[in-house]
C-alpha positions in Angstrom: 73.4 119.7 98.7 75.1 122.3 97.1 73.6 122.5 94.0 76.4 120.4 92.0 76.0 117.0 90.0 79.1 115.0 89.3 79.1 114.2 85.1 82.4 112.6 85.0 85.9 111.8 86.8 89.0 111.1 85.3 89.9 108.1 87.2 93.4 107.7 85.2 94.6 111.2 86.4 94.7 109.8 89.7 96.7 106.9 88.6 99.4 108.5 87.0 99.9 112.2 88.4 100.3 113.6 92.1 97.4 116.0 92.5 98.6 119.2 94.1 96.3 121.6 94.0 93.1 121.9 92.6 90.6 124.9 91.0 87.0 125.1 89.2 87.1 126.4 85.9 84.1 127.5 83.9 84.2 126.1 80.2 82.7 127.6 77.0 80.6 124.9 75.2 78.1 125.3 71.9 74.5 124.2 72.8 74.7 121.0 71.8 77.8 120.1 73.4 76.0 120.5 76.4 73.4 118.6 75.6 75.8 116.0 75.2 77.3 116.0 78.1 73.6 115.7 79.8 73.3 112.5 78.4 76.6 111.7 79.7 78.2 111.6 76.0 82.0 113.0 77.2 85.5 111.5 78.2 88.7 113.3 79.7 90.8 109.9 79.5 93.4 111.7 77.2 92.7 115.5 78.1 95.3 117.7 79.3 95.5 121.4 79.6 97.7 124.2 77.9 98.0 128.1 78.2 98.6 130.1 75.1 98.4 134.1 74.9 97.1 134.3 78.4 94.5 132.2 77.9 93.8 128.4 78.9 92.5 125.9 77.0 91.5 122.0 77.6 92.9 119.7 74.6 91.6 116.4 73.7 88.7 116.3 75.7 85.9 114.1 73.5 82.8 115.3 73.7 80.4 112.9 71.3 78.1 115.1 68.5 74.6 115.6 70.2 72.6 112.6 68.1 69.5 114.9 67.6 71.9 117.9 66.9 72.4 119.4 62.9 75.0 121.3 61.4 75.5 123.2 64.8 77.5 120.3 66.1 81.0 120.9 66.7 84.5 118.7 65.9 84.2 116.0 69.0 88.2 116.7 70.2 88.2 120.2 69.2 90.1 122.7 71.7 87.8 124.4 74.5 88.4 127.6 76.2 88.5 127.5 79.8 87.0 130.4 81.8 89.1 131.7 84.8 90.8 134.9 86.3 94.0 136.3 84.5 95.1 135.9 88.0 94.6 132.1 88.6 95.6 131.9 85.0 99.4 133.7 85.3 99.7 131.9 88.7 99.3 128.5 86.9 101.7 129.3 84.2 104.0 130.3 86.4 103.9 126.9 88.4 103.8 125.2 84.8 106.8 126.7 83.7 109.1 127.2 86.8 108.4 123.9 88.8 107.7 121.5 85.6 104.2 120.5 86.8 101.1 119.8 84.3 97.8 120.6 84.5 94.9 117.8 84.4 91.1 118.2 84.0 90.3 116.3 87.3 86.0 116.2 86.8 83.5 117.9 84.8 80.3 118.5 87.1 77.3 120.7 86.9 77.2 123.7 89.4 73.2 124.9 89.3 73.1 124.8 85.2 76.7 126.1 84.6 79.0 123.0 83.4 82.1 123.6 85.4 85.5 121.3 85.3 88.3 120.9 88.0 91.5 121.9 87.2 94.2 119.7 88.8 98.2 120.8 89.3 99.7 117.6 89.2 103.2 116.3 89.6 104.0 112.7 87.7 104.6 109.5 89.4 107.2 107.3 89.0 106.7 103.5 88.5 107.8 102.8 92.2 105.7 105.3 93.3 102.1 103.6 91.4 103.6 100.0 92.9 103.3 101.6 96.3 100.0 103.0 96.2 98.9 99.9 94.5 100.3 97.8 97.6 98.9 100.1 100.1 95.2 99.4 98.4 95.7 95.5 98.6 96.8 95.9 102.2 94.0 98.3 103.6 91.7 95.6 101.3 93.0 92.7 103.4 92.8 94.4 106.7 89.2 95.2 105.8 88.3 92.0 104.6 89.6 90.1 107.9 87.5 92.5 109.6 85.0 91.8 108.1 85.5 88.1 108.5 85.8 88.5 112.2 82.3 90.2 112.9 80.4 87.1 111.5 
């Protein structure tokens, strides 16, 4: 194995955006955010991402206060600071701004002991377009379940 540990997915992304390209992004926590998010205390349901000044930064992303923690816990929903090159960064902007696509926290996972989140392009889907993937699960379902039918 490589050394990483899935914490959480966001499952909706998947549901409601066209992922396009994808990139790892380091995140600057406090201490007892990460603590937190060791016990699994964290949710990217509603989290998006937005670049200001150069720099990029995940919004909504709920992290619960550490229960052991003091007056070092931080506001649950406050903004975070992603870590990645000015590079990456302007490229991204660039795609924001020109082709109209968003950017998505996709999964927060641990790489060794660094706390690391993918960082999803993402185009939105349409209603049509949800209805189709949603009819192309129930048929794949079907096919496996006569399958499986078949083999007893």
């Amino acid at each position: 194995m490589d050394g990483t540990k899935l914490i959480t997915k966001n499952r909706q992304a998947y549901h409601e955006y066209f992922v396009l390209e994808t990139y790892e992004a380091g995140i600057s926590l406090s201490g007892t955010e990460v603590k937190s998010i060791r016990n699994g205390n964290v949710n990217l349901k509603d989290s998006w991402i937005n670049i200001q000044k150069g720099e990029i930064f995940i919004k909504q992303m709920h992290i619960s206060p550490y229960e052991y923690g003091n007056i070092f816990n931080k506001n649950a929903k406050r903004d975070r600071k992603l870590l990645m090159h000015k590079k990456e960064i302007m490229r991204l902007f660039g795609q924001v701004k020109q082709e109209g696509l968003t950017l998505i926290p996709l999964s927060l996972y641990f790489k060794k002991s660094k706390v690391k989140v993918e960082v999803g392009v993402c185009k939105g889907k349409q209603l049509h377009d949800k209805r189709a993937v949603a009819a192309k699960k129930d048929a794949n379902r079907a096919i496996d379940r006569a399958l499986k039918e078949q083999n007893r």
